[in-house]
C-alpha positions as CSV (number, residue, x, y, z in Angstrom):
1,X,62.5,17.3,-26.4
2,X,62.0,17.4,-22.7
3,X,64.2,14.8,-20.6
4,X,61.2,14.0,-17.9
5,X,58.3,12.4,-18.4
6,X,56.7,13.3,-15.7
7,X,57.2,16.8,-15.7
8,X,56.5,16.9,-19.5
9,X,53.8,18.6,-21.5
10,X,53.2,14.6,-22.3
11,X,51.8,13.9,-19.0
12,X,50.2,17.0,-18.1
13,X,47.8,16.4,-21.6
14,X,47.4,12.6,-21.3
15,X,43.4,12.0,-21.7
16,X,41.1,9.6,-20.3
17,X,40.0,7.3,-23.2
18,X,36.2,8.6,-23.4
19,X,38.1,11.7,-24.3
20,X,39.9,10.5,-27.4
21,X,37.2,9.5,-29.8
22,X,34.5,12.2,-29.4
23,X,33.5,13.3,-32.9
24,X,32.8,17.0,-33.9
25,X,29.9,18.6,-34.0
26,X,31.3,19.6,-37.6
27,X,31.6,16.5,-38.4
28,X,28.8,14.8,-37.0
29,X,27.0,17.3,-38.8
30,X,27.9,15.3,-42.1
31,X,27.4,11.8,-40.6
32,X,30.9,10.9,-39.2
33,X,30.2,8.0,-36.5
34,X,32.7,7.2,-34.0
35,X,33.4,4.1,-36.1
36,X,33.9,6.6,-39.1
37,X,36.6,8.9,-37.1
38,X,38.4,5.7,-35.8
39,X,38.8,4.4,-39.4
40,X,40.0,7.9,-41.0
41,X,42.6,8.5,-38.6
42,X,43.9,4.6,-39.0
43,X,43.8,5.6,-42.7
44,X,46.3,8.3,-41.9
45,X,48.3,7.0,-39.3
46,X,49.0,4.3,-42.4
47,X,49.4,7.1,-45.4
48,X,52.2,9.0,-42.9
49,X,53.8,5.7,-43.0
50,X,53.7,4.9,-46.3
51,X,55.0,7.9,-46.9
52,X,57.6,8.1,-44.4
53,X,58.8,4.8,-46.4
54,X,59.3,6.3,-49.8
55,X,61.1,9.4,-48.6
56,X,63.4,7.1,-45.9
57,X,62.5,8.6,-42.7
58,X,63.0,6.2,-39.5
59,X,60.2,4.5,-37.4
60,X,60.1,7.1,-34.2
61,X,60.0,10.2,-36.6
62,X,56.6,8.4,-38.0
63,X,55.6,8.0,-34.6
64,X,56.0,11.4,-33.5
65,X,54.0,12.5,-37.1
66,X,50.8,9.9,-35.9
67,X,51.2,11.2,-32.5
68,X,50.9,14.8,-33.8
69,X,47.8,13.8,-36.1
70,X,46.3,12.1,-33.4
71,X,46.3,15.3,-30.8
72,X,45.1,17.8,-33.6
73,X,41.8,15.5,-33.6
74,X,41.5,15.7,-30.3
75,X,41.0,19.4,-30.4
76,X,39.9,20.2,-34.4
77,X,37.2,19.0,-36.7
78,X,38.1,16.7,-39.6
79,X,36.2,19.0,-41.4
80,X,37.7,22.0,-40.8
81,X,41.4,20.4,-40.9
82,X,41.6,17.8,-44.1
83,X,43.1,14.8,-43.0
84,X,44.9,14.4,-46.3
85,X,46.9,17.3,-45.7
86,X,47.0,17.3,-41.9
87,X,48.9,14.1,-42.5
88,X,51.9,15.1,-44.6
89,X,52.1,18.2,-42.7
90,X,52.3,16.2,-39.3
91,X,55.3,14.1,-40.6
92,X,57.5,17.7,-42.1
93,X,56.8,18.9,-38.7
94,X,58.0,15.5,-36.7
95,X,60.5,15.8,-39.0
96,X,61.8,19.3,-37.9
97,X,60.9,18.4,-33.9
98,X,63.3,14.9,-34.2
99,X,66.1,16.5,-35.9
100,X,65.7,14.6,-39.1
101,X,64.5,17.3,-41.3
102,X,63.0,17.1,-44.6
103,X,62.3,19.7,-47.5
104,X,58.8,20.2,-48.3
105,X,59.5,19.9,-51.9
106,X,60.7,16.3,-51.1
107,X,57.5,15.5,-49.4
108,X,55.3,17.6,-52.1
109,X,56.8,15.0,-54.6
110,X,55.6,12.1,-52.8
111,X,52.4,13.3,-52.1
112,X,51.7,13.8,-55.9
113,X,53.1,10.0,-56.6
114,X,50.9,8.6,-53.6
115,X,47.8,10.0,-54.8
116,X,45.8,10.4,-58.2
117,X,43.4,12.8,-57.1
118,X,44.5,15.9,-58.3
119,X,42.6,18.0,-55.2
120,X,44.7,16.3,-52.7
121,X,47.9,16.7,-54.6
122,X,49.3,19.6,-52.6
123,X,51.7,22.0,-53.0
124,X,54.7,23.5,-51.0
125,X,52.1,26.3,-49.4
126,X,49.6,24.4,-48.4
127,X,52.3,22.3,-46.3
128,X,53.9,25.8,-45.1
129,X,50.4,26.9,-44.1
130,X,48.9,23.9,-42.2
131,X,52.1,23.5,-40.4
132,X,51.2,27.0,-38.7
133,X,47.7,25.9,-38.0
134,X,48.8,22.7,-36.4
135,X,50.9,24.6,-34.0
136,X,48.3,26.8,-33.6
137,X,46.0,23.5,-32.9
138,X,48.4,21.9,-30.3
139,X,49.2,25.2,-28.6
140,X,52.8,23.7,-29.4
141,X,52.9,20.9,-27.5
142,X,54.8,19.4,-29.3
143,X,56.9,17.1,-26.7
144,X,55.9,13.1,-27.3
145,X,57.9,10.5,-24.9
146,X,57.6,7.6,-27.1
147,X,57.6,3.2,-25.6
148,X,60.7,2.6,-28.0
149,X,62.9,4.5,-25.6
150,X,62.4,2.2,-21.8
151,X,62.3,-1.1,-25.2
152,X,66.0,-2.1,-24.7
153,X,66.1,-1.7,-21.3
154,X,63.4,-3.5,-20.0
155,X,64.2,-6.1,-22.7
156,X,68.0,-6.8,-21.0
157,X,66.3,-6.6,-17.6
158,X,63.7,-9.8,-18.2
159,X,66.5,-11.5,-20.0
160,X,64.2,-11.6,-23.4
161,X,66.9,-9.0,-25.3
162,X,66.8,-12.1,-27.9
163,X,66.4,-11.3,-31.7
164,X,63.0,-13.0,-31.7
165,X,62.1,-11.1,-28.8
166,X,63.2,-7.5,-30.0
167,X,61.6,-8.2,-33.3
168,X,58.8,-9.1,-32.0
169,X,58.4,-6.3,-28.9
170,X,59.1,-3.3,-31.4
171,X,56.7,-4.3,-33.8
172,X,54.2,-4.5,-31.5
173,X,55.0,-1.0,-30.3
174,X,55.1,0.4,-34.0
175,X,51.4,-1.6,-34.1
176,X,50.3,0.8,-30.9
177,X,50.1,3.8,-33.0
178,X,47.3,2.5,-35.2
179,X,45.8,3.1,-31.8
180,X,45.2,6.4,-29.5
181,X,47.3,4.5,-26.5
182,X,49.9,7.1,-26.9
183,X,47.2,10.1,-26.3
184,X,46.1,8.1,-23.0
185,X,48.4,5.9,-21.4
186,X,52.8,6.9,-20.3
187,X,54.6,5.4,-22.8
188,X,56.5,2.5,-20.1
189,X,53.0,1.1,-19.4
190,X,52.4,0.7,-23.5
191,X,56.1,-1.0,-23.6
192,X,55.3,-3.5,-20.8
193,X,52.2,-4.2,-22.4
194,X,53.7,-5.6,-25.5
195,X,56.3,-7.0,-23.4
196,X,53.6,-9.2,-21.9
197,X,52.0,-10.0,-25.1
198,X,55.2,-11.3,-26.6
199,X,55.8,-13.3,-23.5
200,X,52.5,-15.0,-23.5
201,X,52.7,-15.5,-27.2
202,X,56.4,-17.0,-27.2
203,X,55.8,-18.7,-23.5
204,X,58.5,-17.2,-21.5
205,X,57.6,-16.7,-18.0
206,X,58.4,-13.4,-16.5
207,X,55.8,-12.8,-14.1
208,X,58.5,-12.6,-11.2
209,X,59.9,-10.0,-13.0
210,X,56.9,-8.3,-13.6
211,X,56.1,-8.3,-9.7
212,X,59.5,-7.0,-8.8
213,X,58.4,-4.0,-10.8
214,X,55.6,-2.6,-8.7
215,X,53.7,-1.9,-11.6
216,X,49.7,-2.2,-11.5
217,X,48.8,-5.0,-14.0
218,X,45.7,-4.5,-13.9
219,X,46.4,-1.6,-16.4
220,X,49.1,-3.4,-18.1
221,X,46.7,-6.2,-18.9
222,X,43.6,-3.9,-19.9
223,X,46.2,-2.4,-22.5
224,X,47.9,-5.3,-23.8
225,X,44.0,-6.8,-24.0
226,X,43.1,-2.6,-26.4
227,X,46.2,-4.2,-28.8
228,X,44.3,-8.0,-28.9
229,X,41.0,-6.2,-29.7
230,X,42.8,-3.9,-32.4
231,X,44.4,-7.2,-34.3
232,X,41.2,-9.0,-33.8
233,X,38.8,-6.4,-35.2
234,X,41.5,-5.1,-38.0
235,X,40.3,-6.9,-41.0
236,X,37.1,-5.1,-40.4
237,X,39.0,-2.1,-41.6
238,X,38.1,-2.5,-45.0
239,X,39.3,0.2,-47.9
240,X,35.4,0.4,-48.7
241,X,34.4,1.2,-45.6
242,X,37.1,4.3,-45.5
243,X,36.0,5.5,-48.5
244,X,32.7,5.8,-47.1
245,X,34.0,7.7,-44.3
246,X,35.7,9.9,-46.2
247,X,32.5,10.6,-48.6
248,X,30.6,11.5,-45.7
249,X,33.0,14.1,-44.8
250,X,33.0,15.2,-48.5
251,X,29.2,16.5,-48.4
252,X,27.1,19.4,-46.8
253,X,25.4,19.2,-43.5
């Protein structure tokens, strides 16, 4: 991984937000709304997790997986790259760019315990070959600067490195890849942002210490306010209303 942000493929590909959620003609074709691409790739930002559980792999290799997922839909068609296997095939690959690697086998014999459906219960190839097709995709790009690493500092430096607070902080960052901030925002302004949601919600005061940072909150704010909406609006995010996403994507144009 690259040791600069700012001179990091990261940067140079961050998008503005109209970018992010633009559905394919592919798969506008069959019906997908906006609503319907938002709610398949929070589907699979939670399978890579669940997954990630059962075969023990740590939080920012997960992250790296969604952040992967997340890019290959910003350039490919759910249509023409099946989110069910996209998935998977995002977390061997974080696996293999984060040093933690995993055998496809391993993840073959999750996949068949996480899902009944016999067509999605892929095998070893079918990893081997997507994971070519998602370089291919990214143009591997494959560098992601995550919030969890600027966390403990800027914890210590607003004196709110408490339990509580940490707990709190990280998993609100963890909760920011159910999102697309990653694909739009540098990964410090994401970390402040659920610095200043924890401080609201626990009633600490650091707004001194946020002005001694020089940061524009304005953007902090408009951020931490995309998390709010996301918690507000998540019990919208019904199971029904994904299989109906995924049905559209199942039939002809």
């Amino acid at each position: 991984m690259a040791s600069n942000f700012w001179t990091s493929t990261h940067y140079k590909e961050l998008k503005d937000p109209e970018e992010i959620n633009v559905v394919h003609p592919l798969d506008a074709q069959r019906g997908i709304s906006v609503e319907d691409f938002r709610l398949i790739k929070l589907h699979m930002s939670n399978y890579i997790s669940k997954l990630a559980q059962h075969i023990k792999i740590r939080q920012r290799v997960v992250a790296t997986a969604v952040t992967y997922m997340r890019r290959v839909y910003t350039r490919k068609s759910l249509t023409e790259y099946e989110p069910r296997l996209v998935a998977p095939t995002c977390l061997y690959l974080a696996c293999k760019a984060e040093e933690s690697v995993v055998h496809a086998k391993i993840l073959v014999f999750y996949i068949r315990k996480l899902y009944a459906d016999e067509k999605f219960r892929y095998e070893i190839k079918d990893i081997l070959e997507m994971e070519m097709k998602i370089l291919e995709a990214l143009e591997f790009y494959l560098v992601v600067f995550h919030p969890y690493r600027s966390l403990p500092e800027y914890l210590q430096d607003s004196g709110l490195n408490d339990t509580s607070m940490t707990h709190l902080t990280w998993g609100l960052v963890n909760d920011t890849y159910r999102m697309d901030l990653i694909l739009t925002h540098p990964p410090y302004l994401i970390t402040l942002a659920c610095i200043y949601i924890a401080s609201v919600y626990k009633e600490k005061d650091i707004k001194t210490w946020f002005e001694e940072l020089s940061v524009d909150m304005n953007i902090v704010k408009n951020i931490a306010m995309e998390i709010l909406d996301f918690y507000e609006n998540h019990r919208m995010f019904t199971e029904e209303r994904v299989h109906a996403a995924f049905n559209k994507l199942a039939t002809s144009p």
